[in-house]
N, C-alpha and C positions, 0 to 999 in steps of 0.2 A: 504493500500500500504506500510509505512513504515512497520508494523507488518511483512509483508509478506518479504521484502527487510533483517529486522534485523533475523528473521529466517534464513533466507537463508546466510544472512554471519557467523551467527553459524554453520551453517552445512556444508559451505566451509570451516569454520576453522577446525571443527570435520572432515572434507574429509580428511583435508592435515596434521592433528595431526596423526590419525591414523595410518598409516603407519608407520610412525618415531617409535613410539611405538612397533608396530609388530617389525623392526628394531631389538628394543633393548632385546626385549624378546629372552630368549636362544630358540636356535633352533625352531624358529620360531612357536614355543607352541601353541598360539592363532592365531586364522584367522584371518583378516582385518575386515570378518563380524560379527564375536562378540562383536569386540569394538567399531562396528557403531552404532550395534543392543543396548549396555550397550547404549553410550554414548547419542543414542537418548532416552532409558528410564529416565537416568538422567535428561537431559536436558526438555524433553518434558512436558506437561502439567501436571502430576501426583505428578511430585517431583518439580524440580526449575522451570518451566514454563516460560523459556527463546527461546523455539521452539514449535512454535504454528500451531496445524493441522489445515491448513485454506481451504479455495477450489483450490487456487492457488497452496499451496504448495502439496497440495491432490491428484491436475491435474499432477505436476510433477513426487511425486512418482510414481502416473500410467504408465508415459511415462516413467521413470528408470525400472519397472516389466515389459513393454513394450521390452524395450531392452534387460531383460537378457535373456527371451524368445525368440526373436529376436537371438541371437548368439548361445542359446540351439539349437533352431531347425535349426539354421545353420552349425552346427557340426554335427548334423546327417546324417551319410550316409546311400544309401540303405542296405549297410551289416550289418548294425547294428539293419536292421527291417527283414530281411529275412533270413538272413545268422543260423549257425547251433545255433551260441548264440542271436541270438534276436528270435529265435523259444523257445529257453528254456527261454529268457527274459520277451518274452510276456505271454507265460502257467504258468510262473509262477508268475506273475503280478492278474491273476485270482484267482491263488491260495491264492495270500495273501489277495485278496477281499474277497475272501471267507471265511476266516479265520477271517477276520475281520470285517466281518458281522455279523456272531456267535459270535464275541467279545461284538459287541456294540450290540445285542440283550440278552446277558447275563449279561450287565451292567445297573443298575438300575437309571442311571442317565440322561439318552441319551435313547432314543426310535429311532429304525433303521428305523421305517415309516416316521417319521416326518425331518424337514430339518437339525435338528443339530444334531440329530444322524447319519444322511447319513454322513452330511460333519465330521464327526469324522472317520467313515469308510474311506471312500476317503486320510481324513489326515494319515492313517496309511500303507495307503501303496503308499504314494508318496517316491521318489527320488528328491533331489533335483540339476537337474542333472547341470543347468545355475549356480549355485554358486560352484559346485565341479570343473569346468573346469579349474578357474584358479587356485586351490587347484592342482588341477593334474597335470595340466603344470608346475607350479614353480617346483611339485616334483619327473619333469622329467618321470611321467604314461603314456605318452598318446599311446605314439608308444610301450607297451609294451603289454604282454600278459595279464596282470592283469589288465592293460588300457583297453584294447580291452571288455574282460570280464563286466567291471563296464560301459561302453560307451552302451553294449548292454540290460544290466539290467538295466541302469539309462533311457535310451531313453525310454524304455518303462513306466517304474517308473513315470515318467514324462509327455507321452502322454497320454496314457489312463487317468490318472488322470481327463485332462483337458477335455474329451471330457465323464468321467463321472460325470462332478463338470457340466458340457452341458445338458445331458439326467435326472440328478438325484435332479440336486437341483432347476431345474428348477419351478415354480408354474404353468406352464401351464398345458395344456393336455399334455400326452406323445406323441400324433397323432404330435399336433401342433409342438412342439421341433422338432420334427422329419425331419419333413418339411422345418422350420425354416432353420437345420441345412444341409440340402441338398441344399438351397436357398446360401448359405454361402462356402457351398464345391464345387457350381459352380462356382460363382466368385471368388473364389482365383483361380478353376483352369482356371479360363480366366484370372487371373490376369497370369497368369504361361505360359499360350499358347501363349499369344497374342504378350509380349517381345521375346521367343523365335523364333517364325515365323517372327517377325520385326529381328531380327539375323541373322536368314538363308535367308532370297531376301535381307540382306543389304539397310534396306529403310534409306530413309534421317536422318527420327529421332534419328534412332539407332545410324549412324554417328555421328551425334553431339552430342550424351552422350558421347562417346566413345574417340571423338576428344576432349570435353571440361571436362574431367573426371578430370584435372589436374589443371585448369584456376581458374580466380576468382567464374567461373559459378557452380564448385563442382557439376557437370551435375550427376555423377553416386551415390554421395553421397545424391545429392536433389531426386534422381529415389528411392533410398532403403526409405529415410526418406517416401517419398509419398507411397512406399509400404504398409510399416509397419503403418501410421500412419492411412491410405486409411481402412488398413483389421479392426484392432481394432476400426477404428470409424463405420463401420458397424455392427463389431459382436457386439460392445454398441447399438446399431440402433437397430440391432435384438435379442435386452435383452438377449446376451451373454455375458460369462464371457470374457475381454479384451485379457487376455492369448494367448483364441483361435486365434482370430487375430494375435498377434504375432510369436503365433507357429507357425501360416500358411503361416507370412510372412518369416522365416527362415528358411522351409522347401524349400519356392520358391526363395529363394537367392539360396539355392545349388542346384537346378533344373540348374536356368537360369547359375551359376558359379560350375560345377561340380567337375572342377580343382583347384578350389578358385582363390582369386585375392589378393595377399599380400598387395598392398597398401590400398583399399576396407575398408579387416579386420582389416589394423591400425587407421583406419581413424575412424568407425566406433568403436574400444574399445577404443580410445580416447575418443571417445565425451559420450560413454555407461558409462565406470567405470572413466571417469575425473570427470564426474558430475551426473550424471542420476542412476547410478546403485549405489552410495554411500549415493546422497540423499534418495532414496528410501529405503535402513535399513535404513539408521537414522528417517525418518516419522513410518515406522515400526514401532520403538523402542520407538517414541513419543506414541505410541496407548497404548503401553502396561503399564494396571495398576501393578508397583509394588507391593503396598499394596495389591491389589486381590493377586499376587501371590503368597505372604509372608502368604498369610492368609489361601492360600490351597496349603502348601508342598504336599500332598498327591496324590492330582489331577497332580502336576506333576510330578513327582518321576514315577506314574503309567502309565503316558502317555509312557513315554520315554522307560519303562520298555516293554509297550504293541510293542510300534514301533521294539524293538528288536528281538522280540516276534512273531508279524505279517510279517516283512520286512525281518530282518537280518537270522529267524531262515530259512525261505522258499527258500531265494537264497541260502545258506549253503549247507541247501541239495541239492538242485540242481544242484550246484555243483561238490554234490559228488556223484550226482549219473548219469552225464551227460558223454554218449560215450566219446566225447573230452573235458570234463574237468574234469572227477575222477582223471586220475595222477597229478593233482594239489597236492602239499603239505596242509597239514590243516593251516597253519597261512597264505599262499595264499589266500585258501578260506576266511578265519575269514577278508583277508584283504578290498576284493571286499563285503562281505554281509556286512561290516561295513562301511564303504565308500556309500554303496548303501541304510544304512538307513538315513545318512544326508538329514534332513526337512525342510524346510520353506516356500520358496515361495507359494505352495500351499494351506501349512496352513495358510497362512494369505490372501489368498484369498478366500477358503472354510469359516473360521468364519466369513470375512467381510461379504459375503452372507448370511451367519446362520445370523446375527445379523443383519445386515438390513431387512430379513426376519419376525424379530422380534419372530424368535426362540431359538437365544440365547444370552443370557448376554453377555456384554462388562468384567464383571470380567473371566468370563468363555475363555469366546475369548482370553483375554490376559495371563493368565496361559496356554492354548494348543500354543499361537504363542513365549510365553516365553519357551516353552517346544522346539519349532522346534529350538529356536537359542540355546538353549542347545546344541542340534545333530551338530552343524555346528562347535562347536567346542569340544564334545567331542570323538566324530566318527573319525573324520578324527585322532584323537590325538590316538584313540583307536589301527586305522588302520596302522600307524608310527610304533605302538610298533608291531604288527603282521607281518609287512610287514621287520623289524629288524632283523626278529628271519625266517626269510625264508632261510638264510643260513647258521645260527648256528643248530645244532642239538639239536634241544626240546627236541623228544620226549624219548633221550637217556638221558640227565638233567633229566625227570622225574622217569624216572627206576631205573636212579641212588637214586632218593628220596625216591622212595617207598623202594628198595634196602637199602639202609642208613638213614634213617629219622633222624636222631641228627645230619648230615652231612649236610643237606640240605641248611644252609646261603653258606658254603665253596659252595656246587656245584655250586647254583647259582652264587656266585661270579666266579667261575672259566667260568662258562656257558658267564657269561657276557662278561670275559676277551675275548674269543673266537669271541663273535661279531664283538668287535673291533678289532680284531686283523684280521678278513675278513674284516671290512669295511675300517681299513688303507692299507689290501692290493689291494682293489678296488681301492679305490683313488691315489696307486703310478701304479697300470695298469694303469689307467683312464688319468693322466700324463704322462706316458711313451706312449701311443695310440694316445696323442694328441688329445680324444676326449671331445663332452661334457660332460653336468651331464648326471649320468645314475644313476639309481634307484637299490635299494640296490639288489633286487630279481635278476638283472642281473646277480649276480657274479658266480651264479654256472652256468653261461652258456657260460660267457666268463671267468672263471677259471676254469676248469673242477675237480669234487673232492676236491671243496671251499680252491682251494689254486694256489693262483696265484703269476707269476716270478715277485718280487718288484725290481724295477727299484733301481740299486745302488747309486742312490745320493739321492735319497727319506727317507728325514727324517723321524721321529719317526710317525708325524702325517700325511705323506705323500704328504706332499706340498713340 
């Protein structure tokens, strides 16, 4: 108990450090989850072993991946599964299986028959769509075109994963899984019917969620908890991966709330990212042996390299070769295939499997989930710099260098100035509009021909 107790207020300090941190970092460089994921490596059993993976703090982390699934699949709408991009999201979610099946069959380390070469497949063409969403929000993506894009190649990224981490890593019969997993897709959708019909005849119960949503009784916050906590302890029941469960219960939050519900979703990413979704990288970051990953650079330098490989190169194309998304710009593109190779929660649920399976090593496991928190903050950092250059003119900078090669530091310097000189004059539009953040890719649409009226009192840096 004490153990368990002094854990836990390291990881509330580590919750409430981090940020200040991020804070202070220029232009917000590093995500919140790389400094959970670092600080729980530090801190965890491998190095100071001042945070101890116990079963208590273990049952927590679950219920933090509980939740971030839980708000993924609550962000999902049906356009994002049917619509013209979650058609090229899903075909091409197969394509990078496919690609990376032949990868881990032409790798002499990993065997695609067995469970820890599957789960290396699987890790290579996840999304990791529950941790990019508050990456997107702060950076004003979501209502955008490029948003739209990443929302429908991350949702898929993200579902099929879990429901082939369901079919593939399973040790049963394929029959058995099958079955299992049809047993599972009834009762959520009874979990899904049954509230909404108690909605349309307005039975008593439904009433008093709805009257006591607000009271000490937290009636509709206590309804989602038993949701979410209901699916996952069954798909555990029926030797499922937890995920399932919570995908399925956030799929059936936006069933039953299709409009959403603003207080709901605050109430809700208070109690997910105040505590639950911050311990859980930090337990992460507890697992991962340093010293293993110190001792095979190679194993991750090549992972990360493959993910770009398998994930970033197939949305790209797709992209560019998609009726309504070829007129994308290329650092558009570069922006959503990079954003859409961001990894982790999957991978450290695919290893925890491989390794309790007693198919793959714990040094192994912790270099492929050292490798996913790499992506979480080098992608999105990758995707800043593409998504910069969406309305300066590239690929005139580069013809000017093929054109001049001894010129080439001046272009770019000139090339850069050009940036800023769009992005301060977004931000005195942006001021003069009285609107909020908008995202840099907007400017060629609300300045037409990257050159918009600056508001006359708008200083140099447009504040």
């Amino acid at each position: 108990m004490v153990t368990d107790l002094v854990s836990l207020a390291i990881i509330a300090l580590i919750a409430f450090v981090c940020p200040i941190i991020c804070k202070l970092i220029p232009n917000k460089a590093v995500p919140e989850t790389v400094l959970l994921l670092a600080a729980g490596a530090l801190t965890g059993p491998h190095l100071l072993n001042i945070v101890h993976v116990t079963d208590a703090t273990a049952l927590l982390s679950d219920l933090g991946l509980a939740f971030l699934f839980l708000l993924a699949g609550y962000e999902i709408s049906p356009k994002n599964l049917t619509g013209s991009e979650g058609k090229r999201g899903a075909a091409t979610w197969f394509i990078t299986f496919a690609i990376a099946f032949l990868v881990v069959v032409a790798w002499p380390s990993f065997s695609v028959f067995s469970v820890d070469g599957m789960a290396v497949a699987i890790a290579l063409t996840t999304t990791a769509l529950g941790t990019l969403l508050p990456i997107l929000q702060e950076r004003g993506l979501m209502d955008t075109r490029i948003g739209t894009e990443i929302l429908a190649y991350g949702t898929w990224g993200e579902l099929l994963p879990v429901l082939a981490m369901t079919l593939l890593l399973s040790t049963r019969a394929k029959w058995e899984t099958m079955l299992i997993l049809l047993a599972f897709i009834a009762i959520a959708l009874a979990a899904a019917v049954l509230p909404k019909h108690a909605r349309r005849v307005g039975s008593w119960l439904f009433r008093f969620v709805i009257e006591n949503a607000n009271t000490n009784a937290q009636m509709l916050v206590r309804t989602v908890n038993l949701l979410l906590v209901g699916l996952t302890a069954i798909s555990a029941l029926f030797d499922l991966d937890i995920v399932l469960g919570a995908f399925a219960a956030g799929f059936i939050m936006r069933y039953l709330i299709p409009e959403g519900n603003p207080t709901l979703e605050m109430k809700h990413s208070a109690m997910a990212y105040g505590f639950f979704i911050p311990l859980f990288f930090v337990i992460s970051g507890a697992k991962i042996d340093m010293r293993a990953v110190t001792a095979n650079p190679g194993l991750l330098l090549m992972f990360i390299a493959l993910l770009l490989f398998v994930r970033a190169l197939p949305i790209f194309v797709s992209l560019s070769l998609g009726r309504d998304s070829r007129d994308m710009t290329v650092p558009e593109r570069l922006t959503v295939a990079f954003y859409c190779t961001t990894a982790l929660p999957i991978i450290v649920a695919v290893t925890t499997v491989a390794v309790a399976a007693g198919a793959m090593d714990q040094s192994t496991a912790s270099v492929l989930v050292a490798a996913g928190g790499i992506t979480v903050f080098i992608m999105p950092l990758l995707a800043s710099v593409t998504a910069r250059s969406v309305n300066a003119d590239l690929g005139r900078a580069f013809r000017e260098i093929r054109e001049r090669p001894r010129a080439a530091a001046h272009i770019l310097a000139e090339h850069h100035r050009q940036e800023r000189d769009l992005h301060r004059q977004l931000k005195a539009r942006r001021k003069a509009e009285g609107t909020g953040q908008l995202a840099s890719f907007d400017l060629t649409q609300r300045c037409p021909g990257g050159v918009c009226p600056v508001a006359p009192e708008a200083d140099d840096d447009g504040r």
